[in-house]
C-alpha positions in Angstrom: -25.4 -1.6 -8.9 -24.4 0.6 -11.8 -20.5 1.7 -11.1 -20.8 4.6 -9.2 -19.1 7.0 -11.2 -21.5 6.5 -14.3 -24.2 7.9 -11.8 -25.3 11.5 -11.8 -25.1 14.0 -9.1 -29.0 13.4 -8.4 -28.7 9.9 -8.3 -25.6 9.7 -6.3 -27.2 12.0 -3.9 -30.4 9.9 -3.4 -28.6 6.8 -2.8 -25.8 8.5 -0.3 -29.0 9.9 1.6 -30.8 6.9 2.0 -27.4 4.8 2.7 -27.2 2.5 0.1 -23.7 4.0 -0.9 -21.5 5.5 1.2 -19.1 8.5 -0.1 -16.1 6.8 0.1 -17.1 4.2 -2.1 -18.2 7.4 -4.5 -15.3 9.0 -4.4 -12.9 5.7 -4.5 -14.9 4.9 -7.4 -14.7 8.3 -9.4 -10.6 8.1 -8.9 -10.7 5.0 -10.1 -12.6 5.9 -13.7 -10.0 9.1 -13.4 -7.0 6.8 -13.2 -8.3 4.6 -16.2 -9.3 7.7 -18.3 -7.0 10.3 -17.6 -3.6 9.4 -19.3 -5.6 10.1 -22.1 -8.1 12.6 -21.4 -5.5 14.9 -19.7 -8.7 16.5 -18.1 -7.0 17.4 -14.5 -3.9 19.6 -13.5 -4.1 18.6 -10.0 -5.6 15.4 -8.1 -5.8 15.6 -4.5 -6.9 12.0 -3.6 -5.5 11.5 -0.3 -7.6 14.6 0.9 -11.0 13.7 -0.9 -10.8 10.0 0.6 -10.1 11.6 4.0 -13.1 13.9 3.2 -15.4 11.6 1.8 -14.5 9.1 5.4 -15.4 11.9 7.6 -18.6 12.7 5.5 -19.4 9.1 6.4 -19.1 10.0 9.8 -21.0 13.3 10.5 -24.0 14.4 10.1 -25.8 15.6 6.4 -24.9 19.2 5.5 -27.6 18.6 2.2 -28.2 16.7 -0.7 -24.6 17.5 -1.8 -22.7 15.8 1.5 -20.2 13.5 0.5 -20.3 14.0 -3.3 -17.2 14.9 -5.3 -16.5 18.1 -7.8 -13.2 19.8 -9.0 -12.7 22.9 -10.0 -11.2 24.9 -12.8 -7.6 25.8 -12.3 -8.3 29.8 -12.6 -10.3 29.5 -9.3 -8.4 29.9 -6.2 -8.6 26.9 -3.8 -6.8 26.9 -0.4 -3.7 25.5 0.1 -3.9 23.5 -3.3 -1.7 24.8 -6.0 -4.2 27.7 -8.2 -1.9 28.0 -11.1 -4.4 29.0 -13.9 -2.2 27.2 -16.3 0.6 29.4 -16.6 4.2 28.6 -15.8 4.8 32.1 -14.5 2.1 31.1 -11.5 4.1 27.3 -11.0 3.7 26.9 -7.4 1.3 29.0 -6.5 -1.0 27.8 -3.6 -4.4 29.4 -3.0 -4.7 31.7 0.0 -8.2 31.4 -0.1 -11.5 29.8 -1.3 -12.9 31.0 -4.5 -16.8 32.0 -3.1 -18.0 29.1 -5.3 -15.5 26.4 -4.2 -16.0 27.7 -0.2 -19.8 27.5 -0.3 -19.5 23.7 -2.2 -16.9 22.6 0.8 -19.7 24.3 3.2 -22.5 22.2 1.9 -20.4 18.4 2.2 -19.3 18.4 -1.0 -15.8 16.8 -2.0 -13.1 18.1 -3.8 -11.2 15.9 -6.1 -8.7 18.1 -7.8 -8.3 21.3 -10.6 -9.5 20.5 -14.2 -6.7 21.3 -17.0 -7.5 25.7 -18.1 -5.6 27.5 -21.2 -3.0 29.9 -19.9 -5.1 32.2 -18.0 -8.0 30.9 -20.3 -5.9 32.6 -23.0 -4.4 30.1 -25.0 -3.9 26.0 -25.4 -2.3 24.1 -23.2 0.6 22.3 -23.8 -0.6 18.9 -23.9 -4.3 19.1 -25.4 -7.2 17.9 -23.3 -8.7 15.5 -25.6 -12.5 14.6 -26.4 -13.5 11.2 -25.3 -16.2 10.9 -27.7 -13.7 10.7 -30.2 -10.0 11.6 -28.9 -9.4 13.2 -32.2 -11.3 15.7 -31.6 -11.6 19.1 -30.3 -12.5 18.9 -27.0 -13.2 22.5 -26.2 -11.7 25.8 -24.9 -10.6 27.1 -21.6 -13.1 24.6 -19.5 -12.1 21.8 -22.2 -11.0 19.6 -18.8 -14.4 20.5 -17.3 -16.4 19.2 -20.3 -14.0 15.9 -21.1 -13.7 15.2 -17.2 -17.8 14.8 -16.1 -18.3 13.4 -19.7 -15.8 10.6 -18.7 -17.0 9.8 -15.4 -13.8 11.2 -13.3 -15.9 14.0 -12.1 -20.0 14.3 -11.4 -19.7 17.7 -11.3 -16.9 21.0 -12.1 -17.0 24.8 -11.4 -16.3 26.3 -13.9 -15.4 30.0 -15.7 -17.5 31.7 -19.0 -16.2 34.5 -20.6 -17.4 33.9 -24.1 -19.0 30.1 -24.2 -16.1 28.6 -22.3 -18.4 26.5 -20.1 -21.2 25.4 -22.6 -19.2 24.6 -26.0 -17.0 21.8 -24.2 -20.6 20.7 -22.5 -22.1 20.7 -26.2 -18.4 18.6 -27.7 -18.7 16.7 -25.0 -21.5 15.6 -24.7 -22.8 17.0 -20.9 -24.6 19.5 -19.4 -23.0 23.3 -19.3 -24.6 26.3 -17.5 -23.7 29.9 -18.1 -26.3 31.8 -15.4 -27.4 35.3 -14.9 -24.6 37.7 -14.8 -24.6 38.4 -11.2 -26.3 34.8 -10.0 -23.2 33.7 -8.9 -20.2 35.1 -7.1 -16.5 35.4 -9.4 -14.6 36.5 -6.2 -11.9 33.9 -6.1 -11.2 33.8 -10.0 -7.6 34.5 -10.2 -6.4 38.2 -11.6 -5.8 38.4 -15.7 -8.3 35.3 -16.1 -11.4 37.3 -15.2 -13.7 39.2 -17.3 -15.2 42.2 -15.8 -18.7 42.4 -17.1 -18.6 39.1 -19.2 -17.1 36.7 -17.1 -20.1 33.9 -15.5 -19.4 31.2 -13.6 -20.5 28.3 -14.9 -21.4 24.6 -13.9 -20.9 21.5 -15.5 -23.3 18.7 -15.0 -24.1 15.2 -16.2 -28.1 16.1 -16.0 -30.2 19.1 -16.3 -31.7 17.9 -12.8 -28.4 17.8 -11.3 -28.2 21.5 -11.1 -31.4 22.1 -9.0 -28.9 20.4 -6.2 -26.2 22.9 -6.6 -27.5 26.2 -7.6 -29.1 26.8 -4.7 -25.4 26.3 -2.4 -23.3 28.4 -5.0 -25.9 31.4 -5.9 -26.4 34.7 -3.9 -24.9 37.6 -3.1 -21.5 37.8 -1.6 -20.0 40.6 0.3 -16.6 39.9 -1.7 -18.4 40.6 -5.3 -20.1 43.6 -5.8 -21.2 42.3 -8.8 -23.9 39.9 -7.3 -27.1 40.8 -7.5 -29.6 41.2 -4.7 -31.8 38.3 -5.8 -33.2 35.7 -4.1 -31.2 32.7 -3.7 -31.8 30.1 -6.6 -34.8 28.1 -5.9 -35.7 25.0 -8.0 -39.0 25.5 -10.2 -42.1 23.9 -9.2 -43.5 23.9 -12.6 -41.8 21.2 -14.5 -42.4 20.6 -18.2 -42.2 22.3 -21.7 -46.0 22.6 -22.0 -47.2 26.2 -23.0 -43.9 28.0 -23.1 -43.2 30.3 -25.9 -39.7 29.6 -27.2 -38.2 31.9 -30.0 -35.9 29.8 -32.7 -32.9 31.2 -33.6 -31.1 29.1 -36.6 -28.6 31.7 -37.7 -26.7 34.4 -35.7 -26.1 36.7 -38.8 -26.4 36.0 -43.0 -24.6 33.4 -44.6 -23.7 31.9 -41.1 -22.3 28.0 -42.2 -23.9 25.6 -39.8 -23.3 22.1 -40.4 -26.0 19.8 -42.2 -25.7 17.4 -38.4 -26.4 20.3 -36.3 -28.9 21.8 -38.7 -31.0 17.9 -38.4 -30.6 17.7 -35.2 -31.9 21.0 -34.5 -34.8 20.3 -36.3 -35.4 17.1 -34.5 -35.6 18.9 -31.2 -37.7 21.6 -32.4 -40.0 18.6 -33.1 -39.3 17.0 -29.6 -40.4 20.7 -28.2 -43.5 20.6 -30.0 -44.2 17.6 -28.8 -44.3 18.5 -25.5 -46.8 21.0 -26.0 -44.3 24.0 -26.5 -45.1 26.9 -28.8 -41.8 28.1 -31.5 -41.9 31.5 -32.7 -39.7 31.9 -35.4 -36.9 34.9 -34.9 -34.8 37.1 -37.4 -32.3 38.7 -34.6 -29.4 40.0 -36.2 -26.3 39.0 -33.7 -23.5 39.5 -36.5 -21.6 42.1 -34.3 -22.0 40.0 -31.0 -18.9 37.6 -31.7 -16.2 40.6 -32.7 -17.7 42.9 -30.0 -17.0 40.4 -27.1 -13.8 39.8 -28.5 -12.9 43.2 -28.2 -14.7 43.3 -25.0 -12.8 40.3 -23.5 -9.4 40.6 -25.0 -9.2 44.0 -23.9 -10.5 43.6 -20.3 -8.3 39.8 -20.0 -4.9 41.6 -21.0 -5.2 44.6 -18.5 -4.0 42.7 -15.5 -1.0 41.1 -17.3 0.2 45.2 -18.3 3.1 44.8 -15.8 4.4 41.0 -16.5 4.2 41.8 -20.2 6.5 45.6 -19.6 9.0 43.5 -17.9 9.1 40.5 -20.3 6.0 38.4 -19.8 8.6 35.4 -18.3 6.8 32.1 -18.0 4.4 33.3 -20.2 3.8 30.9 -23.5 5.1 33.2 -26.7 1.7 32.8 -28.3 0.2 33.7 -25.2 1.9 36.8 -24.7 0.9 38.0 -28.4 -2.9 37.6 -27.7 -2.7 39.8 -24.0 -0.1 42.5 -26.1 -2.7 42.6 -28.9 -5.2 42.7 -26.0 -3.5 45.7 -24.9 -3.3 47.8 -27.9 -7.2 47.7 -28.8 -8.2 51.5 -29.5 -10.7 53.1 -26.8 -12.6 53.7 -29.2 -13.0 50.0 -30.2 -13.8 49.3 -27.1 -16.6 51.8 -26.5 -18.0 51.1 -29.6 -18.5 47.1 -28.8 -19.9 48.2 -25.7 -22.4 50.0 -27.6 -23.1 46.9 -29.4 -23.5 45.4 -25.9 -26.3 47.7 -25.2 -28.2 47.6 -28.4 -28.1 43.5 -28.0 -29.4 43.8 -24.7 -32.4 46.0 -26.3 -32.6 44.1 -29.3 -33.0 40.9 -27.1 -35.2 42.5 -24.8 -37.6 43.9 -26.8 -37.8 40.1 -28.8 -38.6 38.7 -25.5 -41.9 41.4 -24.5 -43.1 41.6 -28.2 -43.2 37.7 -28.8 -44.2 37.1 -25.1 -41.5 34.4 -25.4 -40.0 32.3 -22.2 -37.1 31.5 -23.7 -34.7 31.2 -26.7 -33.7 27.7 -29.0 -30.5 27.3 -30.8 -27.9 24.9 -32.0 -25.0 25.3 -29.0 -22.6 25.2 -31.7 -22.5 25.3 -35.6 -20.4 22.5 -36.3 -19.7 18.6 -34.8 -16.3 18.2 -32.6 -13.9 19.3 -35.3 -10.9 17.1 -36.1 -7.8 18.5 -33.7 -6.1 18.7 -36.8 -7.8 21.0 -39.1 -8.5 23.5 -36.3 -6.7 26.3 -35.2 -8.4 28.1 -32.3 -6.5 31.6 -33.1 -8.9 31.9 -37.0 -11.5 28.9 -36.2 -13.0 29.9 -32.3 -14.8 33.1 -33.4 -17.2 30.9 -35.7 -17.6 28.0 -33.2 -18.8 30.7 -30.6 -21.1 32.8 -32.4 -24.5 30.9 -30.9 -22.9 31.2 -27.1 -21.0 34.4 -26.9 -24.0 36.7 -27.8 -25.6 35.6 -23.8 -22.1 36.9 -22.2 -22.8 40.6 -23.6 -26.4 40.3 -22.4 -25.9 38.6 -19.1 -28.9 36.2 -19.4 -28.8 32.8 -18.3 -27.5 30.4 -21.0 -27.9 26.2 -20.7 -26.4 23.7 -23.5 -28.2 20.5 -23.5 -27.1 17.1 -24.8 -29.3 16.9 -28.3 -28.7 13.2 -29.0 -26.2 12.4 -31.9 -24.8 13.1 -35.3 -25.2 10.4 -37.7 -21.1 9.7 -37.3 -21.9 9.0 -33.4 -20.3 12.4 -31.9 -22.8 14.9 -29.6 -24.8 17.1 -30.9 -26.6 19.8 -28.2 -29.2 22.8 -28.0 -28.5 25.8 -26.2 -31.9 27.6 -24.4 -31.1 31.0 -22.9 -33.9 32.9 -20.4 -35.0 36.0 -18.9 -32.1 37.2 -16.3 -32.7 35.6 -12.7 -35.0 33.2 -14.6 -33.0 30.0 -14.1 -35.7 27.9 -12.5 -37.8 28.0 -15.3 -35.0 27.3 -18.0 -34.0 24.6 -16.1 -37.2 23.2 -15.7 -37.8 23.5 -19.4 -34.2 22.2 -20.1 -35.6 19.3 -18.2 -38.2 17.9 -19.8 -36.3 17.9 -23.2 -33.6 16.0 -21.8 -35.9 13.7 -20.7 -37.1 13.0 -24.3 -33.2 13.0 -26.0 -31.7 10.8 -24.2 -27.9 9.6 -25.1 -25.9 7.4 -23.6 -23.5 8.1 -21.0 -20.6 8.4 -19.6 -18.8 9.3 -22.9 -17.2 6.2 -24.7 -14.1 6.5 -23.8 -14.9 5.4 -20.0 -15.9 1.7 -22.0 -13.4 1.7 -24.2 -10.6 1.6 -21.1 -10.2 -1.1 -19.1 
């Protein structure tokens, strides 16, 4: 049998079900792939091993809660876990153990699943980490932003699945680097109570889930979606059901190549693009070419999010911001001297997307939207600076945190240099069984291998 952590959550569920692999095996087998990947991925801030081996023995043991029993996840270190250190990558939090369940991680636990540990987070999902996560496509490279550990760590093979945050494409552009599969859902779809204070973004911030299939998340969205009593946020929706309707055939998807004039997309991205336009096409979908100007989305939800990120951090900063990185402390203070003004004005912006995106949507009769997840390959660690350089590698995902909608990046096979290339298809709100059903049956036809290379290349 194929080495159990190079399965996906689907297929480690089937055979767990029908006995053919038990969970410890799993989860012995996914810590082993993290102990050969992870002096240099640096994906995880905390391993828990003990605990998952004694969970995944007692899943053996009792009866099955659902198709996610006995499998393993982690989690992003901004969520609050209990009685594991929730540290959100800040020195000023060293220490801290959870109190509590973030609503995600408690209704994962409730369902069978296993945790395995806390993926690596920017300070507060602020600002890099001391010791850079690092792409295991091509260790050079840029792996991502705040969910950079999510991303490298179910690429790798030493998680099948992590919970995730989404403030401004923090879940899908390590998924599109990386080579996974990153959902941003409905703004509401799934509860943020748990996220820990001065990492959240009121009105922006999703949780997302990171996959190594499309299929995979028909297993977890139903367990992690609903209302919750703790959010008031959640919507009243019905829980998440998976679509019956499978297939790309007669859907109406509106192409988006460019997010505002002049936009520099990469000659890779711009070929493979085109390549699963084609692959669309061929399975009997229907493009309708867009001309949406999103130009102001990117420097609205940076206004949007710095201001809203830095508000809980007023206090730490007035008495010296100790354990706080300098550069971290700079962003939250700029943060925290954005006029009102500037802030009401990208929230106008936020409301004339929404219209804007809206009225695309009824006039074109569309199902869904098609663009390149990210304008560029992985960039070299070295010639990027995330301060001047993450504004223009977001402007495809950040437009779907100011309109809420539900966002997917999907692998889109590879660049001719070998390193990930992916599409992003974003829905109608509370319409994530359809784009998932669409996202799919284009997986099904770009296929790439996996785990990322990285798992092959270590002993």
């Amino acid at each position: 049998m194929t080495d159990p952590a190079d399965l996906t959550l689907s297929e480690a569920s089937a055979l767990v079900a029908a006995r053919e692999l038990s969970s410890a095996e799993l989860v012995q087998a996914t810590l082993r792939r993290l102990d050969a990947t992870e002096p240099r991925v640096h994906a995880y801030a905390h391993r828990f091993d003990e605990a998952a081996l004694a969970a995944a023995r007692d899943a053996d043991s009792t009866p099955r809660r659902g198709p996610l029993h006995g499998l393993p996840f982690a989690v992003k270190d901004t969520l609050s876990t209990h009685g594991t250190p929730t540290e959100a990558g800040s020195r000023s939090l060293a220490g801290r153990i959870g109190t509590f369940d973030a609503t995600a991680v408690a209704r994962l636990r409730a369902a069978g699943a296993i945790m395995l540990g806390k993926h690596v987070t920017h300070e507060f999902a602020q600002g890099q980490e001391e010791a850079v996560t690092r792409n295991p496509w091509a260790p050079e490279r840029f792996a991502g932003g705040s969910s950079a550990g999510s991303g490298a760590s179910v690429a790798v093979g030493s998680s099948m699945l992590s919970v995730a945050t989404d403030a401004g494409g923090s879940t899908r552009m390590p998924a599109a680097l990386t080579g996974v599969v990153g959902l941003k859902p409905t703004y509401g779809r799934i509860s943020t109570y748990g996220t820990v204070p001065g990492a959240a973004v009121a009105g922006a911030e999703h949780i997302g889930l990171v996959t190594r299939s499309v299929a995979d998340l028909d297993l977890v969205l139903p367990v992690v979606s609903g209302a919750d009593p703790h959010d008031a946020r959640t919507a009243d929706q019905p829980v998440y059901r998976p679509s019956l309707a499978r297939g790309a055939a007669g859907r109406r998807i509106g192409v988006i190549r460019r997010v505002r004039a002049g936009q520099r997309v990469e000659s890779a991205v711009d070929e493979g693009f085109e390549r699963a336009l084609s692959a669309l096409q061929g399975l009997g979908a229907t493009l309708v070419e867009l001309d949406l100007d999103l130009a102001l989305a990117s420097p609205a939800a940076a206004l949007l999010v710095g201001a809203a990120a830095s508000a809980p951090h007023l206090g730490t900063l007035q008495q010296g911001g100790d354990g706080i990185r300098h550069e971290v402390r700079l962003h939250l203070a700029a943060g925290l001297l954005i006029p009102a003004q500037f802030v009401h004005a990208a929230r106008s912006v936020r409301t004339l997307l929404r219209r804007q995106v809206g009225e695309a949507f009824a006039t074109h009769r569309l199902d869904a939207l098609a663009t390149p997840t990210l304008p560029s390959v992985p960039p070299l660690l070295a010639d990027f600076d995330p301060a001047t350089d993450m504004g223009a590698l977001t402007d495809f995902v950040s437009p779907w945190n100011l309109t809420g909608q539900p966002a997917i990046s999907v692998p889109a096979g590879l660049s001719p240099g070998g390193l990930p290339l992916a599409v992003q298809f974003v829905g109608v709100p509370f319409g994530e069984a359809d784009l998932v059903a669409l996202a799919v049956a284009f997986e099904a036809v770009m296929t790439q291998s996996r785990p990322a290379p990285l798992a092959e290349r270590v002993p």
